[in-house]
C-alpha positions as CSV (number, residue, x, y, z in Angstrom):
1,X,25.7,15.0,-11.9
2,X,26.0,13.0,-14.9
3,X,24.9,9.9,-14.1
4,X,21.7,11.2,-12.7
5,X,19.3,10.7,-15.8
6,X,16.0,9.3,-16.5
7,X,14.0,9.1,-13.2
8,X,16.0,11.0,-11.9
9,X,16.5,13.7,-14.3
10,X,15.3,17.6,-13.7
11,X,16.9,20.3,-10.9
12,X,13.6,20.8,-8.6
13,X,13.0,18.1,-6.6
14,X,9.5,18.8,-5.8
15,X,8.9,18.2,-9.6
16,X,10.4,15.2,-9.9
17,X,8.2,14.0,-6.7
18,X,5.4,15.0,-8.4
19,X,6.0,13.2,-11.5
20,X,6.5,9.9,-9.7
21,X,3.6,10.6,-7.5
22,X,1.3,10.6,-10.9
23,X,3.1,7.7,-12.1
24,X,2.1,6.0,-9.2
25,X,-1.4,6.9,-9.2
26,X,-2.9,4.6,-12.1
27,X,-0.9,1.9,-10.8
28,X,-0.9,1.9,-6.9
29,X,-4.1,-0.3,-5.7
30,X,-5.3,2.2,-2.8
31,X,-3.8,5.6,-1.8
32,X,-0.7,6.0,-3.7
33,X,-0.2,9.7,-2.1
34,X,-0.1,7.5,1.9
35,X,3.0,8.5,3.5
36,X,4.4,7.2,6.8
37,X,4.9,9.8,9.2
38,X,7.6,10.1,11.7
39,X,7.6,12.2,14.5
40,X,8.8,11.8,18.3
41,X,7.4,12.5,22.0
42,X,8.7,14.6,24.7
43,X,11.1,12.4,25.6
44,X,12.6,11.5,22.2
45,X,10.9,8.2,21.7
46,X,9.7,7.1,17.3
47,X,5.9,7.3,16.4
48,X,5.0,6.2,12.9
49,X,1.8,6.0,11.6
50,X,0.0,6.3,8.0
51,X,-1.1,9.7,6.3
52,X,-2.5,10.9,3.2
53,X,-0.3,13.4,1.0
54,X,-2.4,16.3,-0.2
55,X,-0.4,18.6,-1.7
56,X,3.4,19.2,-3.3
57,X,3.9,22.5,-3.1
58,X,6.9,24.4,-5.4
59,X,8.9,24.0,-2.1
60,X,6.9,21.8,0.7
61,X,4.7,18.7,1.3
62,X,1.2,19.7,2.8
63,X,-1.3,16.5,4.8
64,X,-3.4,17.5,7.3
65,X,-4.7,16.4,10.6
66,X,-6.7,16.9,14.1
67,X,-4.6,19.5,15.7
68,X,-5.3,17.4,19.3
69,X,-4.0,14.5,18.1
70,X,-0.9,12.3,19.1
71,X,0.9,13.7,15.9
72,X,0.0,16.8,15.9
73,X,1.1,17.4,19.6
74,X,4.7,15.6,18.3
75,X,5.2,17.6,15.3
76,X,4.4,20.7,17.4
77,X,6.8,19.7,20.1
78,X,9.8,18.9,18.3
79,X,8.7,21.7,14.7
80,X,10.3,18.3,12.6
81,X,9.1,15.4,11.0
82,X,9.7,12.7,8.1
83,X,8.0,10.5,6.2
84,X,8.1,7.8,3.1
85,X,6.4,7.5,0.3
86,X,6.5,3.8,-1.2
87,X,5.4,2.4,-3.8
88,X,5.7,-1.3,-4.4
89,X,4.2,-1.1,-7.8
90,X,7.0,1.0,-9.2
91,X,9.4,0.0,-6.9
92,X,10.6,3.5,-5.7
93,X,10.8,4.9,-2.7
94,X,11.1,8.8,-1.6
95,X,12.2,10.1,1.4
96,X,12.3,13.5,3.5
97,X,12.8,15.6,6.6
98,X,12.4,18.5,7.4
99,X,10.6,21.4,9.5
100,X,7.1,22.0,9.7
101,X,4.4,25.0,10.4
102,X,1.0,24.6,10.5
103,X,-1.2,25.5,7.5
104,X,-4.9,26.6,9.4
105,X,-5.6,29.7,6.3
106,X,-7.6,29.9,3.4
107,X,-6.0,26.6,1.7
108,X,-6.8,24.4,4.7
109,X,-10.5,25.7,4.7
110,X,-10.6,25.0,1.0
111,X,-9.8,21.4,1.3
112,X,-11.9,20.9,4.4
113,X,-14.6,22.5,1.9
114,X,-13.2,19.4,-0.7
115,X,-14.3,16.5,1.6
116,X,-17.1,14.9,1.3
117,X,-20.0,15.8,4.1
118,X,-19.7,12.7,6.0
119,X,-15.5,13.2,6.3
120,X,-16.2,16.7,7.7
121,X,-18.3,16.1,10.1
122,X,-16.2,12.9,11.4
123,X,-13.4,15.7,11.7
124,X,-16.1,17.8,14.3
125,X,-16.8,14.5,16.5
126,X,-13.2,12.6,16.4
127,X,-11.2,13.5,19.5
128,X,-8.5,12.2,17.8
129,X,-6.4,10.0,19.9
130,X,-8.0,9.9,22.6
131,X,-10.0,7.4,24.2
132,X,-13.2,6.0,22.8
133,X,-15.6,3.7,25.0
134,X,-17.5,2.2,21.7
135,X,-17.9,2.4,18.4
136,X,-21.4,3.2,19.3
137,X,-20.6,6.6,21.4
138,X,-18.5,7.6,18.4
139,X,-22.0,7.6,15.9
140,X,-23.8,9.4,18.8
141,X,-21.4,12.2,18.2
142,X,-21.7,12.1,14.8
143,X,-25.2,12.2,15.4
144,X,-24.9,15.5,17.4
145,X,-23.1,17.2,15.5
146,X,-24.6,16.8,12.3
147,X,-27.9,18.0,14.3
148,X,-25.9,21.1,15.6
149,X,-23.5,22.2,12.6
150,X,-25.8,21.1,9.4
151,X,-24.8,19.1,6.9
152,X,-22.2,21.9,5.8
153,X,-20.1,22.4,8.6
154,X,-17.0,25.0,8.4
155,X,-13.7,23.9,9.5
156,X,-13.1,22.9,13.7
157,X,-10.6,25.1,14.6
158,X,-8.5,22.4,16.3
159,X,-8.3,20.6,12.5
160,X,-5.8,22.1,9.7
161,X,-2.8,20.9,7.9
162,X,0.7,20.6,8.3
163,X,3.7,22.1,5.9
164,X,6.9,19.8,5.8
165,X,9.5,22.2,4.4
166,X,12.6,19.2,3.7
167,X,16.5,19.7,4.8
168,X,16.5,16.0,2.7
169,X,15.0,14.7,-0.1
170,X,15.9,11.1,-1.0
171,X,14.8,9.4,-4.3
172,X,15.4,5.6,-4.4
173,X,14.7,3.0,-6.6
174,X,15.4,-0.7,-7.0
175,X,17.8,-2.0,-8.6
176,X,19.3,-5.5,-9.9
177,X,20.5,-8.0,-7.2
178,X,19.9,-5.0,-4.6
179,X,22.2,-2.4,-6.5
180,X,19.4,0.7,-6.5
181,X,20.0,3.9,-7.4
182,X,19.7,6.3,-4.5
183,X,20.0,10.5,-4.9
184,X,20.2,12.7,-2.3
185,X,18.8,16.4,-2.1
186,X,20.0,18.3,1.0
187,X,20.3,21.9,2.3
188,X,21.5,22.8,5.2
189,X,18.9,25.9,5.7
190,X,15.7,26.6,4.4
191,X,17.4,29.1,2.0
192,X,20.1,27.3,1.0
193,X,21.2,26.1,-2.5
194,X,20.7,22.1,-2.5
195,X,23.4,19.3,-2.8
196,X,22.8,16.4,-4.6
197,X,25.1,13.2,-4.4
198,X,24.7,9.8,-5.0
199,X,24.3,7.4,-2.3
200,X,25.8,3.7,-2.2
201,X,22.8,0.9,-2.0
C-alpha cells in the first residue's frame, strides 16, 4: 500500500510491533509491554484486566499466568482472546485477536527460572482469583512455601504462559484534529496470507 510508510513501513507485523514496543520502552513511565486483556465467561459476558507482554514471537504474542485463574479459565473456555497495547507517550495504540494455546514447555520454565526468587514463590502461594481472608494468610503461605520448596523453586504446574496467534493486527496512531492513521493486518486462517487496508479514523 503506498501510503503506508514511516511507522508503518515493513511486511511482518510482528516486527513492526516490536520496533514500537522498543520505542516505547525508554519513554513509557512503568511497564510499557502492559496489555489489556480481553477474554469472556461461559456465558459470553467481557473481562478485561492488565498483563505484562513477555515475548513477540516471529508469529505470536506470549504473557503468562496462573493456569486457575479467572483468565486463564476464559481463554481456555472460549481458545480466543485480545488485547491493547497503549502507549500515551507515543501516542500509538496496537491491537489484536486471535487464538491461543498454552505455552507450559521448556520456554515457560525458563522465564519462571528469569523471575526474581520472591515472584516465584508468590506464583506457588497465589490461588489466583480466588478468595483471600487477609493479607496476612497470604504471607503465611508465602511463608510455607518458601520453607517447603527453598528459595529455588521450579515451576507450579498450574502456572505457564499463554500464545496469542492474531486473525487481526491493528496499528493506530494519532493524528491531527482526530484524523489517525489506522492499518489493519488480517487473515482469515492461521496459514493464510495477510490483508492489509487502511481503516477510516
Amino acid at each position: 500500500m503506498a501510503d503506508r510508510s514511516g511507522i508503518f513501513a515493513g511486511n511482518d507485523p510482528f516486527a513492526i510491533a516490536a520496533a514500537w514496543l522498543a520505542e516505547a520502552e525508554p519513554v513509557e513511565p512503568n511497564d510499557a509491554n502492559a496489555i489489556a486483556l480481553a477474554t469472556v465467561d461461559a456465558a459470553g459476558l467481557p473481562n478485561v484486566r492488565m498483563v505484562l507482554l513477555k515475548e513477540i514471537e516471529p508469529d505470536a504474542f506470549v504473557f503468562y499466568t496462573n493456569y486457575g485463574s479467572a483468565k486463564a479459565r476464559e481463554i481456555e473456555g472460549a481458545g480466543k482472546a485480545a488485547f491493547v497495547l497503549h502507549w500515551k507517550s507515543l501516542r500509538r495504540q496496537i491491537r489484536v485477536r486471535g487464538m491461543t494455546e498454552r505455552e507450559d514447555g521448556p520456554q515457560a520454565d525458563a522465564y519462571y527460572a528469569s523471575r526474581s526468587m520472591r515472584s516465584r514463590l508468590g506464583a506457588w502461594a497465589s490461588a489466583q482469583s480466588q478468595p483471600l481472608a487477609s493479607r496476612t494468610a497470604l504471607m503465611a503461605e508465602v511463608a510455607k512455601v518458601t520453607a517447603a520448596k527453598g528459595t529455588n523453586p521450579p515451576r507450579p504446574p498450574f502456572w505457564g504462559g499463554f500464545r496469542l496467534r492474531p486473525l487481526e493486527i491493528e496499528f493506530w496512531a494519532d493524528g491531527a484534529f482526530r484524523l489517525h492513521d489506522r492499518f489493519q493486518w488480517r487473515r482469515e486462517t492461521m496459514d493464510a496470507t495477510w490483508e492489509i487496508r487502511r481503516l477510516n479514523p
